[in-house]
C-alpha positions in Angstrom: -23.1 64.4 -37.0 -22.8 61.0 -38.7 -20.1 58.2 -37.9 -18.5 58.6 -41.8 -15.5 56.3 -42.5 -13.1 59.0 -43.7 -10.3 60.1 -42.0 -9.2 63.8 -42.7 -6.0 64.5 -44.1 -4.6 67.3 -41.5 -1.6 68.2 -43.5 -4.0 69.5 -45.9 -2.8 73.0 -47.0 -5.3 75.4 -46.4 -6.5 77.5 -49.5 -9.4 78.3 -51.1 -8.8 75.7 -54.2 -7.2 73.2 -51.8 -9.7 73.4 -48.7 -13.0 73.4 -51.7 -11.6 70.3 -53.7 -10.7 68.5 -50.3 -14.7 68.9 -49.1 -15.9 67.6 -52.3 -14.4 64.6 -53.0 -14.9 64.0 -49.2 -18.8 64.6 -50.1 -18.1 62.5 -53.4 -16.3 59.7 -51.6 -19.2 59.3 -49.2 -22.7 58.3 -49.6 -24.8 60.5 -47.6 -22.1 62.8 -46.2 -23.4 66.5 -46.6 -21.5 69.6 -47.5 -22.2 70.8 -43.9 -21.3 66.8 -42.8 -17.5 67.5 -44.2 -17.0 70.9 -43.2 -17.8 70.1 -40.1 -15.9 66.2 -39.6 -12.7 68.7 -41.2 -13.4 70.9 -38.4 -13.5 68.2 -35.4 -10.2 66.3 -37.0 -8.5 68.9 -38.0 -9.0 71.0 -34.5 -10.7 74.1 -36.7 -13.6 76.5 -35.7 -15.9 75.9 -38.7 -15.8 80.0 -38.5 -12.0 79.5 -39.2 -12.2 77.9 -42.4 -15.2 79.7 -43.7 -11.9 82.4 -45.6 -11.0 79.5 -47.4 -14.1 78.1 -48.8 -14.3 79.2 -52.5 -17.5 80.9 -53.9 -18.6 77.4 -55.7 -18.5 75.4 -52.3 -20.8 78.6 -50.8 -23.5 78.3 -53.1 -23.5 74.9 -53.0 -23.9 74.5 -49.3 -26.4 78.1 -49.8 -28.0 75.6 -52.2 -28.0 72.7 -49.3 -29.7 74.9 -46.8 -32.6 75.8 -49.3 -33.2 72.6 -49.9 -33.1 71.4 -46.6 -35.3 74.7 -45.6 -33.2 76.1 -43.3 -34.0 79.4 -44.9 -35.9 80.8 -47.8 -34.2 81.6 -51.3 -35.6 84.7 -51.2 -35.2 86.1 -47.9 -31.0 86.2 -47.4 -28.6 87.4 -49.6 -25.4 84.9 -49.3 -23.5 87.6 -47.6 -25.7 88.3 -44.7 -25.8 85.1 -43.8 -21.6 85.0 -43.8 
């Protein structure tokens, strides 16, 4: 994971609207930072198993980091359905 200058607010409350707008403008604020880069430097600060916070990611942020793993081919549009992969 990258060094990103961003330091995770850990009194974030934890909800799909509040976790999802809190991962974007961290993705927003930094050039280069990922979907997967914030989810997971949220996950290290924050003391969070990425598999704990995956119940309060909101369909939107899903497809976008779906959407991030096409493109990085990490699998194929065609061969997953979003919630095999989940």
């Amino acid at each position: 994971m990258n060094d990103f200058d961003y330091e995770v607010d850990k009194s974030v409350l934890l909800s799909k609207s509040n976790f999802s707008a809190y991962i974007e403008n961290m993705v927003l604020e930094n050039k280069g930072m990922t979907y997967f880069d914030a989810i997971l430097k949220f996950s290290y600060d924050s003391d969070k198993d990425p598999d704990e916070l995956l119940q309060f990611m909101s369909p939107v942020l899903l497809e976008k980091i779906k959407k991030a793993a096409i493109d990085m081919d990490l699998f194929r549009q065609d061969s997953y359905a979003l919630d095999e992969l989940l």
